[in-house]
N, C-alpha and C positions, 0 to 999 in steps of 0.2 A: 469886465462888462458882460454882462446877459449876453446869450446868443438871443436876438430877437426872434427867430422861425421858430423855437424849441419853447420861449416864454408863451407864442403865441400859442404854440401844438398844447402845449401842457395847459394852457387856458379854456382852450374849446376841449381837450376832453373833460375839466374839471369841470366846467358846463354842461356838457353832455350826459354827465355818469349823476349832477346833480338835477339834472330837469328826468333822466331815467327813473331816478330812486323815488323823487318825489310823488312822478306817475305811478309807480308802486303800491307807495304806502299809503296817499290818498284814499286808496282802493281802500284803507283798515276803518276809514268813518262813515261807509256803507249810506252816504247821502246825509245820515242822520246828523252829525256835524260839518261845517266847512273848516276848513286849518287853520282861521282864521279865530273859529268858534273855538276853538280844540287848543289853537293858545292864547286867546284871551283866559283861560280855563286853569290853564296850565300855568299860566301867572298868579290867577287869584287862589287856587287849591295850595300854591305854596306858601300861602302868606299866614301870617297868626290868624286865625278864626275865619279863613279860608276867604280874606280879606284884605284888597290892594288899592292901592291909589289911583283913581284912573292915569294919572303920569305917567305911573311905573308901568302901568300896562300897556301903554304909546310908546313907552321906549323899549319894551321889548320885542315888539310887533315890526315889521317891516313894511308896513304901512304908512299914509300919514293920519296925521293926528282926528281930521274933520270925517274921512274914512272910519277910524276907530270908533269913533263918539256914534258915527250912525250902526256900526256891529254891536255896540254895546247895546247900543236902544235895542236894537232886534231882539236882542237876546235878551233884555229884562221883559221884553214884549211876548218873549216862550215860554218864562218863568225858568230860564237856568238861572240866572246871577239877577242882585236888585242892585239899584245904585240909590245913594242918597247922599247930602253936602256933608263934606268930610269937615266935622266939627275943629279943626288944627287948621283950616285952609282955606277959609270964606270963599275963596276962588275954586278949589275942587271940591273934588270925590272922590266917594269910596264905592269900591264894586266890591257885593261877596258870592257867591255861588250859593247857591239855595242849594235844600239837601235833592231835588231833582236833577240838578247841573253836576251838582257832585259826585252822584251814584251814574248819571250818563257818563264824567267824564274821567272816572274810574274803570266802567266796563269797557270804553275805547282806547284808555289808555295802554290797557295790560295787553290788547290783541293789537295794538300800534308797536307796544316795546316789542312783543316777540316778531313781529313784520320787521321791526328796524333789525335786531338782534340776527336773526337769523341771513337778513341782504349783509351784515356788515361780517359775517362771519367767513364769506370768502378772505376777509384779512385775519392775521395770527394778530396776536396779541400788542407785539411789537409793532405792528403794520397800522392796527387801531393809533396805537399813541403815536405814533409819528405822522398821522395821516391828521389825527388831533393837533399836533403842535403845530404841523405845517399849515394847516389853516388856520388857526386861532395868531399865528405871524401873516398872515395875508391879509386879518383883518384889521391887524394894528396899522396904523397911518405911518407913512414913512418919514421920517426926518428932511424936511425941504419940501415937502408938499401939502 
């Protein structure tokens, strides 16, 4: 059985060191994007012709979904991404990054990676991937719940 004091301890700082880091690297979208902009962005620049489903970009978002729909309007409202009826899906959409969205969210991305790169570099290598696997098991659902 878990010691329960030591799950707890171990939870509030995994909170802690995550609402820190965030404060951080925040600081790398200088106003001009929100993180919300910065990964709806980051969904659609990975997709074929830098183009996604609005779904797939509600499911990678930690938002919900009626949330999303209004960041997206914003943001076709800026002229980063346009959306239009995703011809495979009477019911959806496709969102793509216009070549303004794409070149904003290239130049944030590269001075996000080295903000991230460099916070994460207090860990060696071995400390990354274990720090990796042990979160990526705390996000999986546990059997019985």
């Amino acid at each position: 059985m878990t010691d329960r004091r030591l799950a707890i301890d171990a939870w509030e700082s995994l909170f802690r060191a995550q609402h820190e880091i965030f404060g951080d690297v925040n600081d790398d979208f200088d106003g001009i994007l929100s993180q919300g902009e910065y990964d709806v962005l980051l969904t659609v620049t990975r997709g074929d012709d830098m183009t996604a489903r609005l779904r797939d970009v509600t499911a990678n978002m930690l938002i919900s979904q009626p949330s999303v729909s209004r960041l997206v309007d914003r943001m076709v409202a800026r002229g980063l991404i346009t959306k239009c009826a995703d011809p495979d899906d009477g019911r959806g959409s496709l969102v793509k990054a216009t070549d303004a969205g794409s070149a904003l969210f290239r130049r944030i991305a590269s001075a996000h990676g080295r903000a991230i790169a460099e916070r994460m570099s207090l860990l060696n290598d071995d400390e990354l991937a274990q720090l990796r696997d042990l979160t990526a098991k705390l996000r999986k659902k546990q059997p019985g719940c």
